[in-house]
N, C-alpha and C positions, 0 to 999 in steps of 0.2 A: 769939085769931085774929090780934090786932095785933105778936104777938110772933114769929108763924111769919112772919107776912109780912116785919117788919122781919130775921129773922134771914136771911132769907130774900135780901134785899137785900144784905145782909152778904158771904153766901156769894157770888153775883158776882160784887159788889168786890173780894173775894178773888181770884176766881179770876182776874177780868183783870189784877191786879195779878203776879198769876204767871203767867201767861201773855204780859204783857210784859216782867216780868224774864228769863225763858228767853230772852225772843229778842235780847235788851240781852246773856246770857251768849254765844248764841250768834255773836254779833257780835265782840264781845270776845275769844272764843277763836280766829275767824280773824285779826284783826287781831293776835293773838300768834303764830298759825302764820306770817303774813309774816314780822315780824319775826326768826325763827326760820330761816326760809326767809335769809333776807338776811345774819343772823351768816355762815350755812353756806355760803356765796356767796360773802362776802369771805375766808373763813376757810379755800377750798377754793381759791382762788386762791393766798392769801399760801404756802398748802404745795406745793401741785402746778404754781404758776407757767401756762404754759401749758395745759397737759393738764386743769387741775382748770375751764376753761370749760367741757368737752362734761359732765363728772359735775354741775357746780353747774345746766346746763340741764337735764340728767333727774332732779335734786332738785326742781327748780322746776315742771318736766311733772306728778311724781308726785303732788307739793300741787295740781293743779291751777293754776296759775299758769303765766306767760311771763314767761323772762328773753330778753333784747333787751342784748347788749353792743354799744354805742357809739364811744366815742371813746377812741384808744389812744394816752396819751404817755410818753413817761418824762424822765427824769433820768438824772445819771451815776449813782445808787444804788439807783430803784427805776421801776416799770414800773405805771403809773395805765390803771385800765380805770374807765369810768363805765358802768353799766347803768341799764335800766330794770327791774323785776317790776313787769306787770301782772296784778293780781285783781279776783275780783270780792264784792262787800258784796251776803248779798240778807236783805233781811227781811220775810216775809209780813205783819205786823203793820203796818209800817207802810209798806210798799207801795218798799219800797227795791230798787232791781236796778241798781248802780250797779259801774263798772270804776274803779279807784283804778288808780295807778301810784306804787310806791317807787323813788326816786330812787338811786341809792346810789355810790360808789366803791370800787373793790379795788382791794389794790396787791399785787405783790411784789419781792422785794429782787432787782435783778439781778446776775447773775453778776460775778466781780471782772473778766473779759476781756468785758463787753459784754453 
């Protein structure tokens, strides 16, 4: 009897153990979908220049996320956009429902006439 109960023990050690790491996976695979989200931000800018703002905000819609462009400067070579993406982190386990914000900058090369 002392053996079903300790194995017994076991078996939900186990199982919270995995049932916390799913939710540590689950975490971890949105904080790579931002990241991801964010390449394709700055990466849809540097090619499409202006136009690639409206497709990088319905990349960002489609994740679930908001992008927010900010401040626009440039240089005589290239044209600085700073955004924000905000998301959101949630984890039933340990009771997380939190909005992060990535900071980020895009640039592109501007034209040789300006």
């Amino acid at each position: 009897m002392k053996s079903v109960i300790e194995s017994y023990i076991y078996l939900i050690i186990l199982v919270l153990i995995v049932y916390f790491s799913l939710d540590f996976i689950m975490i971890n695979a949105r904080v790579s979908k931002v990241n991801t989200v964010a390449r394709y931000v700055e990466n849809t800018i540097e090619v499409n220049k202006e136009e690639g703002k409206a497709k990088a905000i319905s990349m960002a819609r489609s994740n679930g996320m908001d992008l927010v462009f900010k401040n626009a400067e440039s240089t005589t070579d290239f044209c600085y956009y700073e955004y924000d993406l905000s998301y959101k982190i949630l984890s039933a386990s340990f009771r997380i429902n939190k909005t992060n914000t990535y900071h980020g900058l895009a640039r592109y090369k501007r034209n040789n006439g300006g």
